[in-house]
N, C-alpha and C positions, 0 to 999 in steps of 0.2 A: 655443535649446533651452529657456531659463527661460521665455520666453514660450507656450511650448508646457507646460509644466507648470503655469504657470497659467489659460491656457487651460481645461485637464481637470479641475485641482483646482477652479475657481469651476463648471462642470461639474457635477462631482462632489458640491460643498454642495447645487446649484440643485437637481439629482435626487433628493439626500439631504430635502430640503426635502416633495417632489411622493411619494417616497414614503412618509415619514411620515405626511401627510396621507392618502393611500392605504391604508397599512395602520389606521389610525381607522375610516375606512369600511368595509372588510371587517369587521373586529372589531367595528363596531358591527353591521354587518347581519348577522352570524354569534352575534351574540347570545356573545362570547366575553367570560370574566370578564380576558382581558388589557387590555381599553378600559379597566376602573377601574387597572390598573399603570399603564399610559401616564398619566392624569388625576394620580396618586399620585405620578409620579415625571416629570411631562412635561419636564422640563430632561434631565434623564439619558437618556431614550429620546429626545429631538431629537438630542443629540449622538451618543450611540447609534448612529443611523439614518443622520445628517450621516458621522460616521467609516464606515457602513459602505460607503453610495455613495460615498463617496473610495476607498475601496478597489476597489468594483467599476468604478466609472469611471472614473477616474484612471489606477490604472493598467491598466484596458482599452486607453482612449485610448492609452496612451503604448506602449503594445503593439502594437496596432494600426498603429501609427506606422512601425513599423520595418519593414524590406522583406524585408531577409535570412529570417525566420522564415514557416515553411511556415502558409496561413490556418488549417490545421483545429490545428497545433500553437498559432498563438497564441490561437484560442478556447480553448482546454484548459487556456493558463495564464489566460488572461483567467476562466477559472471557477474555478478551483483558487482563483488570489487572493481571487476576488471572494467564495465558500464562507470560503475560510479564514479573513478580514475577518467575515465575519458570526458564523460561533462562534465566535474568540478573542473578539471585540467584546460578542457577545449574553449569552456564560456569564461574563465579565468582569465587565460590566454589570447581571446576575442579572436580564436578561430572556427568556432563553434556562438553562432548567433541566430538568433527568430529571425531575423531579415527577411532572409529565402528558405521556405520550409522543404522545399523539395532542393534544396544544396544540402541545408541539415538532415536530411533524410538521409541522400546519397552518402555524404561523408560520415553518415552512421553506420549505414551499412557498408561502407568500402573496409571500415573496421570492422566490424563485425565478421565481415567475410576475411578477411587476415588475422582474425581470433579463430575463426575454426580452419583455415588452414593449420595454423601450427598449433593448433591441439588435436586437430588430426594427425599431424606428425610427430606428435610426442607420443599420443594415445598407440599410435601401431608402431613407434620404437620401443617402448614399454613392454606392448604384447608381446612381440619380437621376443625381447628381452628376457619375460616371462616365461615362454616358450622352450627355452632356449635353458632355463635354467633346469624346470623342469622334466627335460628331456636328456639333462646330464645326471640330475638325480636318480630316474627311473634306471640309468644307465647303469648307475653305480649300486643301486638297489638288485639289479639284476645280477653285477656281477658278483656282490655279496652272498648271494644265496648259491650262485654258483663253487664260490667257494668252500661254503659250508658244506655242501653235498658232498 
């Protein structure tokens, strides 16, 4: 199990890492005044950013994990956590503020929309994966019976 949490957790930084970077790029090509808070305060928005994909991935990941929980239930927590990780995180961290509703809007959904990128990319390496496994058992099922004959 511990190796499975860190698993998720180094995960979770690597993501943390790709979307910080990520959100620079939007915010610079959206011409938004949050690119100079990021440059202002860049240690506290990496870590920021770092805690919050540990939140959404981590324990996505470790959720995901589990068998017993119905999939559309554990997307629901997997988003609850991973929401709730970004506003305790972001109005803790005073990069996430009421000031400007339509900045907190935007910076909700620039995350948001890099929450369904990489679970759209895990979702269809998964299926892949799935797929894949699948198609070697049918294979070897097939050649069992061939053998029996």
């Amino acid at each position: 199990m511990m190796d499975l949490i860190k698993k998720h957790l180094f995960s979770g930084i690597a993501w943390g890492c790709v979307a910080l970077v990520a959100n620079m790029v939007v915010f610079d090509l959206l011409e938004l005044d949050t690119l100079l808070f990021i440059f202002e305060n860049f240690t506290l928005f990496a870590l920021g950013i770092i805690l919050i994909s540990i939140g959404f991935i981590t324990t996505g990941g470790l959720v995901y994990e589990t068998k017993k929980i119905p999939f559309r239930l554990k997307l629901l927590i997997h988003i609850v956590i991973g929401i709730g990780t970004l506003l305790v995180v972001g109005f803790t961290m005073g990069f996430l503020t009421f000031d400007n509703l339509s900045d907190l809007a935007i910076n909700i959904g620039i995350n948001l929309l890099i929450l369904l990128v990489v679970w759209v990319y895990y979702y269809l390496r998964d299926k892949r994966e799935v797929e894949e496994i699948n198609a070697s058992l049918r294979e070897k099922r097939a050649q069992r019976q061939l053998d029996t004959e």
